[in-house]
N, C-alpha and C positions, 0 to 999 in steps of 0.2 A: 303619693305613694299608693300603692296598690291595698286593695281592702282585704288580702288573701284568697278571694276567690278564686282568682287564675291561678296564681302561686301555689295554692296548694285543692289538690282534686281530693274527693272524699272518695275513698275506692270502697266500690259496690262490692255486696256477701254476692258472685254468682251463683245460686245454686244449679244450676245448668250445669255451666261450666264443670265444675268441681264432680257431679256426678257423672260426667263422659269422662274426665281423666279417670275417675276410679272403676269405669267399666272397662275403659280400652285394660288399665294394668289385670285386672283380673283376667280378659282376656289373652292377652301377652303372657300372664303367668300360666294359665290353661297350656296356653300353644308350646311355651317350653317342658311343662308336664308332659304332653303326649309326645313332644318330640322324643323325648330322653325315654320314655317308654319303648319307643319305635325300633330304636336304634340300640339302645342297653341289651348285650349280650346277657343270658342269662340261659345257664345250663342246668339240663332234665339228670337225673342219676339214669345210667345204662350199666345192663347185664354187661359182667367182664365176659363173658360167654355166647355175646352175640355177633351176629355178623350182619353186613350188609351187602350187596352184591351191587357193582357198578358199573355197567356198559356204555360204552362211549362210541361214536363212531366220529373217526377224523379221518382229515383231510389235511395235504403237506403243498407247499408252495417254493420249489424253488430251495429245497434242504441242500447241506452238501451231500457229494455223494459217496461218502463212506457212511450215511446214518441211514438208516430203516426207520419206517415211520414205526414199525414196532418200537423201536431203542426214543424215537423221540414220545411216543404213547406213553411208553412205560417211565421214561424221567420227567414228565408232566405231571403222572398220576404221583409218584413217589414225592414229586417237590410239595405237591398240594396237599396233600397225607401230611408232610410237616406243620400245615395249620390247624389240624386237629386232633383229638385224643385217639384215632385208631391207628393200626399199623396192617401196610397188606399183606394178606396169606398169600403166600405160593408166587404164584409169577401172574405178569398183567399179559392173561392169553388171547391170542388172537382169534375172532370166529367168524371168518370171513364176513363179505364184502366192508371192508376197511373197518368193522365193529371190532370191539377189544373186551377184553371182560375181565376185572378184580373182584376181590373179597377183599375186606376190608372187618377188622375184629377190635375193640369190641365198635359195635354199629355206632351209630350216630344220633346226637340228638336232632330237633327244629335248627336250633342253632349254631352247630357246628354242619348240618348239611347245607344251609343254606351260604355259609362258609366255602365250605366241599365244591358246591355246586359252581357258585361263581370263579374260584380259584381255575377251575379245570375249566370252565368255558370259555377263561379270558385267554390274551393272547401271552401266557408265561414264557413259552418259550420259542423264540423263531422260526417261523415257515410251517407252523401244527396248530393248525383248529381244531377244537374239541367239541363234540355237543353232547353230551348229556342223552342216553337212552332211556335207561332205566337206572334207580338210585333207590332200591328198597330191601327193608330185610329180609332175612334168609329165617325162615322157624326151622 
């Protein structure tokens, strides 16, 4: 019969060991801390009274031909406006060479423009690219 040696191993304290799992986890917890910073929506208080002015110029690919790229500018800008707190003044007017131009009340915060901005850059609605001119307030 065996003397227990093999049979049973006497398991080593590592301290090594044990000190890299508890750095990796602080760091893992670090990385989900900044992440959830990065990303967490967090909104600024805005003057019900302000405005922001946004010019866009686009480009159409291939639309039907009953739509104006005005009617697709302006139902791009309206759809994107539903993801955040303002609503546009007046009509989304056109100022030549294919640029467009709203008001938008009350303005916006970091992050609902940064919202704003990608909504209307992406491709929302068929055959209308948007880019982004200007995105600033109005004193």
């Amino acid at each position: 019969m065996a003397d227990g040696n093999g049979a049973r191993q006497k398991r080593r304290f590592r301290p090594v060991a044990i000190a890299m799992g508890v750095v990796g986890l602080a760091i893992g917890g670090l990385g989900v801390l900044a992440l959830r910073e990065a990303t967490l929506s967090t909104h600024q208080r805005v003057d019900p009274d302000s405005q922001i002015e946004l010019v866009v110029s686009a480009t159409s690919r291939g639309p039907e031909p009953s739509q104006s790229l005005a009617e697709l500018v302006d139902a791009q800008v309206r759809l994107c406006r539903l993801e955040v707190t303002s609503d546009v003044v007046g009509e989304v007017a056109p100022q030549g060479d294919n640029q467009f131009r709203a008001i938008l009340r009350p303005s916006l915060d970091e992050t609902n423009r940064r919202q704003f901005r990608g909504c209307i850059e992406d491709w929302v609605i068929d055959h209308v690219r948007l880019n982004v001119v200007t995105l600033r307030d109005l004193e």
